[in-house]
DSSP file (Angstrom, degrees, kcal/mol; ACC not computed):
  #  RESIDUE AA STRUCTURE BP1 BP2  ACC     N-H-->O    O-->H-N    N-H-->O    O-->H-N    TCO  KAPPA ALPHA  PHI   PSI    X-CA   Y-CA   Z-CA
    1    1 A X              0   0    0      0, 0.0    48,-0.2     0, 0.0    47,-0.2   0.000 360.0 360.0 360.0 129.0    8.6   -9.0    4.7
    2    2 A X        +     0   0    0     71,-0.2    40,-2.0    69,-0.1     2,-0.8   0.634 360.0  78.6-110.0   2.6    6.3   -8.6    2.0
    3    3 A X  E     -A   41   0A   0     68,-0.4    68,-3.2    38,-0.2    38,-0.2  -0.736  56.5-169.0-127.2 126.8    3.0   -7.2    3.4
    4    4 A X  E     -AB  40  70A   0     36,-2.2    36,-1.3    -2,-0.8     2,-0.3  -0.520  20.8-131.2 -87.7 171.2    2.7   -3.0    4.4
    5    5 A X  E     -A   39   0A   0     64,-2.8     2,-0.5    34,-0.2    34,-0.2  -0.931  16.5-147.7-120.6 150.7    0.2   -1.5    6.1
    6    6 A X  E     -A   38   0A   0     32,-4.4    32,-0.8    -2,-0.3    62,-0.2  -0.895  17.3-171.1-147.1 118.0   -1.3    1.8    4.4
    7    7 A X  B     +D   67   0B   0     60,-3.8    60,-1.7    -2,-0.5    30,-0.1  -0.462  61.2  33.0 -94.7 166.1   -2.7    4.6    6.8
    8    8 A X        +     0   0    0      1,-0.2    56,-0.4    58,-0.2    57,-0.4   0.889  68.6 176.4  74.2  62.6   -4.6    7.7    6.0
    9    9 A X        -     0   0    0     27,-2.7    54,-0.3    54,-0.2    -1,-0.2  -0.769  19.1-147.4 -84.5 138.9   -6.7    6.4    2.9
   10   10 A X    >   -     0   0    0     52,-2.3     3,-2.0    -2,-0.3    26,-0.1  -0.406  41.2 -80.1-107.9 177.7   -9.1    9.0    1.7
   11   11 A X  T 3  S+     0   0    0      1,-0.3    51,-0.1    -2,-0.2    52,-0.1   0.581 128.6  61.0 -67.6 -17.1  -12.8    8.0    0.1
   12   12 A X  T 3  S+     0   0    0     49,-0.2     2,-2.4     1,-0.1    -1,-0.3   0.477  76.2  97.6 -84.9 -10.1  -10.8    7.2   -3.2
   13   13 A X    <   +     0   0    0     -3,-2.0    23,-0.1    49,-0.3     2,-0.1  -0.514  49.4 139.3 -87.7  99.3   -8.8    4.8   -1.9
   14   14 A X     >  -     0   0    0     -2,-2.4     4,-0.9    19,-0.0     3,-0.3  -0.405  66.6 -85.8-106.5-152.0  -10.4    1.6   -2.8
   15   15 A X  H  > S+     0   0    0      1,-0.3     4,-2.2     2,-0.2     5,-0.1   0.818 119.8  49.0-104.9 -10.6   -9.0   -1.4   -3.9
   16   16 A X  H  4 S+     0   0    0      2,-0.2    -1,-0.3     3,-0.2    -3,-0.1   0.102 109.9  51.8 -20.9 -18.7   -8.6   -1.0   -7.7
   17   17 A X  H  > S+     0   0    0     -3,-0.3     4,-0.7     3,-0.1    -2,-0.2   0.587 112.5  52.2-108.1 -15.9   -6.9    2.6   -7.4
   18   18 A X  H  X S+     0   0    0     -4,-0.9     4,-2.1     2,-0.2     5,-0.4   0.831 111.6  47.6 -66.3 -46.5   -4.2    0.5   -4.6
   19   19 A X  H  X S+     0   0    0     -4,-2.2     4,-2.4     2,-0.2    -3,-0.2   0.898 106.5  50.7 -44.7 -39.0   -3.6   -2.0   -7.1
   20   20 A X  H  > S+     0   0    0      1,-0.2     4,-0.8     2,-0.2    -2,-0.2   0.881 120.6  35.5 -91.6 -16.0   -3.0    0.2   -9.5
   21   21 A X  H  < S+     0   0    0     -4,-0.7    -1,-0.2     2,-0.1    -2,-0.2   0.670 125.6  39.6 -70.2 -23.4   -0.3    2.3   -7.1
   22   22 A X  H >X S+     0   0    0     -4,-2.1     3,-2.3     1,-0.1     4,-1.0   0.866 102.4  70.8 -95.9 -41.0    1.0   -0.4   -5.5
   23   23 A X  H >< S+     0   0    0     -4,-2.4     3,-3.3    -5,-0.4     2,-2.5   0.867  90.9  66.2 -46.4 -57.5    1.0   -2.7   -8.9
   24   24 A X  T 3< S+     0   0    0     -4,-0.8    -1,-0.3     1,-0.3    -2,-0.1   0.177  96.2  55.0 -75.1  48.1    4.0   -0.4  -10.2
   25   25 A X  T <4 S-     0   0    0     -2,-2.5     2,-0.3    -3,-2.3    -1,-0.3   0.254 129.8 -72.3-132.4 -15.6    6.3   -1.7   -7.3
   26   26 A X  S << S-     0   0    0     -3,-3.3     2,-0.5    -4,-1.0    -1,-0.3  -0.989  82.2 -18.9 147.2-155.8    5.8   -5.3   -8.4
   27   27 A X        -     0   0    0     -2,-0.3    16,-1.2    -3,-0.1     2,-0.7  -0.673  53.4-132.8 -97.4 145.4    2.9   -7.9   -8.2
   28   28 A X  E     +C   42   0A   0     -2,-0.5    14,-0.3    14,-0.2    13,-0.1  -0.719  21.3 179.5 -70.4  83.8   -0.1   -7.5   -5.7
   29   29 A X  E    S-     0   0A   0     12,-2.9     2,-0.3    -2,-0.7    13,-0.2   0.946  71.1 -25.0 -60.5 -50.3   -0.7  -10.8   -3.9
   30   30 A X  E     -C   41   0A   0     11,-0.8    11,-1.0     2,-0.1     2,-0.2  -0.807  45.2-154.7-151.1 167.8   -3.6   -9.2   -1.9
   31   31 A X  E     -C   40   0A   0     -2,-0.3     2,-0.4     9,-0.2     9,-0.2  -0.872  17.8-160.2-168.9 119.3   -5.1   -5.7   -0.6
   32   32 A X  E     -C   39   0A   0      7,-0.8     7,-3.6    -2,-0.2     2,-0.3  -0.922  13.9-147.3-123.2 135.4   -7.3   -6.3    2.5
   33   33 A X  E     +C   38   0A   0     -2,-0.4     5,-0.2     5,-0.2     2,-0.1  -0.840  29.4 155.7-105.2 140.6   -9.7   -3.0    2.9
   34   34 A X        -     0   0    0      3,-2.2     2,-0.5    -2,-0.3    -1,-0.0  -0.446  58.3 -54.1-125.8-138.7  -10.7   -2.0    6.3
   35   35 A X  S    S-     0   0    0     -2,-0.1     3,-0.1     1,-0.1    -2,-0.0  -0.875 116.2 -21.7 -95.3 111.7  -11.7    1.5    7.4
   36   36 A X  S    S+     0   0    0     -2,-0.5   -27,-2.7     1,-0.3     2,-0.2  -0.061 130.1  59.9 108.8 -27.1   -9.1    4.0    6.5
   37   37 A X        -     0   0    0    -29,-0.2    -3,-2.2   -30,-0.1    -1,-0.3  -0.680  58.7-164.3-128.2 158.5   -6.3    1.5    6.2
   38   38 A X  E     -AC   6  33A   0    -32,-0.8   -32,-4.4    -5,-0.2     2,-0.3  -0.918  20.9-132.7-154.6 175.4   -5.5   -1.3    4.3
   39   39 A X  E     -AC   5  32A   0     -7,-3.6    -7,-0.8    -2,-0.2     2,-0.3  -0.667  26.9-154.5-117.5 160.7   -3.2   -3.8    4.6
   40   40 A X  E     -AC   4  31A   0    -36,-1.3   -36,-2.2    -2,-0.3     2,-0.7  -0.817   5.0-165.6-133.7  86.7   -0.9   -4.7    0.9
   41   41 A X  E     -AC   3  30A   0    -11,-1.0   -12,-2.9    -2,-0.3   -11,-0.8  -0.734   4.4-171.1 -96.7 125.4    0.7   -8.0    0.1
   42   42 A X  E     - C   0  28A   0    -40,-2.0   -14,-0.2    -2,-0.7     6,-0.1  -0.675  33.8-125.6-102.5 160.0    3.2   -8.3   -2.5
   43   43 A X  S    S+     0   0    0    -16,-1.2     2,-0.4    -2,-0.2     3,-0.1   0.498  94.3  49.1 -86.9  -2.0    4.7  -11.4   -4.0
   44   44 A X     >  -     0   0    0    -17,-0.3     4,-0.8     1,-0.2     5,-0.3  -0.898  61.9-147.3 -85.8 114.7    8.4  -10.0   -3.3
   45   45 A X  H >> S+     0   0    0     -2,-0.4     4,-2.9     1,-0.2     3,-2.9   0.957 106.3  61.2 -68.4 -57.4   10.3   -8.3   -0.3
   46   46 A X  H 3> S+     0   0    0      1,-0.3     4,-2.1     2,-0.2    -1,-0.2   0.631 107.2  36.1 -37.1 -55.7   11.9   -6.5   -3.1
   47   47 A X  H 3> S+     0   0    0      2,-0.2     4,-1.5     1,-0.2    -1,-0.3   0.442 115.9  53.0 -97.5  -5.9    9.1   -5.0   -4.4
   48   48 A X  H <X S+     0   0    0     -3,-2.9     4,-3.1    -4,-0.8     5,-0.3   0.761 115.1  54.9 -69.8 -53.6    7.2   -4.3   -0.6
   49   49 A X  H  X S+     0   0    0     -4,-2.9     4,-3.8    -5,-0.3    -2,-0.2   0.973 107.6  40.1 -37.0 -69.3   10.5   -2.9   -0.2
   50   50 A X  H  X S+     0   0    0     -4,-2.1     4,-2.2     2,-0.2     3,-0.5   0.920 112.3  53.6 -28.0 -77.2   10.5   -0.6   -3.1
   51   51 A X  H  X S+     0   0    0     -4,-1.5     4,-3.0     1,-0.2     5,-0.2   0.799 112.2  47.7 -59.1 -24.5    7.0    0.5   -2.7
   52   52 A X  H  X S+     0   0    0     -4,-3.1     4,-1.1     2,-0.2    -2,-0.2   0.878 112.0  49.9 -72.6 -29.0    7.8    1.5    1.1
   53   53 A X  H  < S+     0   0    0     -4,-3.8    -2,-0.2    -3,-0.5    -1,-0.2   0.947 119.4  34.4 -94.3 -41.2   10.8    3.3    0.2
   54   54 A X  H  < S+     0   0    0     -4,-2.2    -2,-0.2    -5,-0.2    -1,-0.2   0.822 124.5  34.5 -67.9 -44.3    9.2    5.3   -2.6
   55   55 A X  H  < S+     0   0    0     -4,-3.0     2,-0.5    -5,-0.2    -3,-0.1   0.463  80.6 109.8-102.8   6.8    5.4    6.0   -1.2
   56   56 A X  S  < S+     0   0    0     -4,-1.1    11,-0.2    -5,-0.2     3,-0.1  -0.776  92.5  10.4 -97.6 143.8    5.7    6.4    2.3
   57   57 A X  S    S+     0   0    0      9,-1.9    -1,-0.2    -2,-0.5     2,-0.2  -0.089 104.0 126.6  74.0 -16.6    5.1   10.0    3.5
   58   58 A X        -     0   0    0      7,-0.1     8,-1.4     8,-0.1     2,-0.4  -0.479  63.0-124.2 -79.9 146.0    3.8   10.9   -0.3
   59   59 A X        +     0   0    0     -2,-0.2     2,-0.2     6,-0.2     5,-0.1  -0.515  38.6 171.8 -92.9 147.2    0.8   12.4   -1.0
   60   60 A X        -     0   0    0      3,-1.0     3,-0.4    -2,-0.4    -5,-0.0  -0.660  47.4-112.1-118.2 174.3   -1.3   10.3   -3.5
   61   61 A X  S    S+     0   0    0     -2,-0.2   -49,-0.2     1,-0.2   -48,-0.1   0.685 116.0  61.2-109.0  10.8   -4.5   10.7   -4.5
   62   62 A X  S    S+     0   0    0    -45,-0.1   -52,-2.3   -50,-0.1   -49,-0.3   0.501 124.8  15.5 -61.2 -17.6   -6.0    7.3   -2.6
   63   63 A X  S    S-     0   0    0     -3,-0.4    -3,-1.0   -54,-0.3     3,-0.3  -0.989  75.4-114.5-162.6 145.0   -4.6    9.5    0.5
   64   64 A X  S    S-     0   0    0    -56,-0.4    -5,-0.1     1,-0.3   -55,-0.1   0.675 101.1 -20.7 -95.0  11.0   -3.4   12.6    1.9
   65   65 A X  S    S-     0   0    0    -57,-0.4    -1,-0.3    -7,-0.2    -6,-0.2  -0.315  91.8-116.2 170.6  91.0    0.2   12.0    2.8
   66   66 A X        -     0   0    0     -8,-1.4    -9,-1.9    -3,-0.3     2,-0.9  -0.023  15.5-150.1 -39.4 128.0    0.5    7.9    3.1
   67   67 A X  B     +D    7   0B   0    -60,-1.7   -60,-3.8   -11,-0.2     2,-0.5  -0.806  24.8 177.5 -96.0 107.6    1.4    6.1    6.5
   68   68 A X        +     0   0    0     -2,-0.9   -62,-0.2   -62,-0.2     2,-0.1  -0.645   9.3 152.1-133.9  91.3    3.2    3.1    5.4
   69   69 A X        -     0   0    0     -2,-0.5   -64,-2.8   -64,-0.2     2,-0.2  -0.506  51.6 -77.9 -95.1 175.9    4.7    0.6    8.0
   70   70 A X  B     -B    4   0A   0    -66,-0.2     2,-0.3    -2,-0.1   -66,-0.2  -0.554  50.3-119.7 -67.6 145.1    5.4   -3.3    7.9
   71   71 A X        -     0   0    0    -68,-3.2     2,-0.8    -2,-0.2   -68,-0.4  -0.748  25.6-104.0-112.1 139.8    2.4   -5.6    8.4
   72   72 A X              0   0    0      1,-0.4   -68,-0.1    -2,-0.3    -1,-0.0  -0.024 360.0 360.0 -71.6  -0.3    2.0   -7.9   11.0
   73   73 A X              0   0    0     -2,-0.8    -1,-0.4   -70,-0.1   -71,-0.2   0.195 360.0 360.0 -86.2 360.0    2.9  -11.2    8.5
């Protein structure tokens, strides 16, 4: 799987401060914004992996303690 979902986005999370958290887990294919959430695709499982295993439940400052499941691709 390569694409997360990422709850509990605060007003800082746009999509230029996700890139640039998500970007040091590997490459970003895409980051679809919605309200609160966005959805993350990377060109890797490795690196989907990675970022789940490292940012989920940590507080960031796009969020206040990240919600990070697998996305529906």
């Amino acid at each position: 799987m390569t694409q997360l979902y990422v709850g509990n986005l605060s007003a800082e999370g746009d999509e230029k401060a996700i890139r640039a958290l998500f970007g040091k887990y590997g490459q970003v294919r895409e980051v679809l914004m919605k309200n609160g959430y966005a959805f993350v695709e990377f060109e890797s499982p490795i690196a989907a992996e990675d970022a789940m295993r490292e940012l989920n439940g940590e507080w960031c400052s796009i969020g206040t303690y990240l919600c990070l499941f697998w996305g529906p691709v």
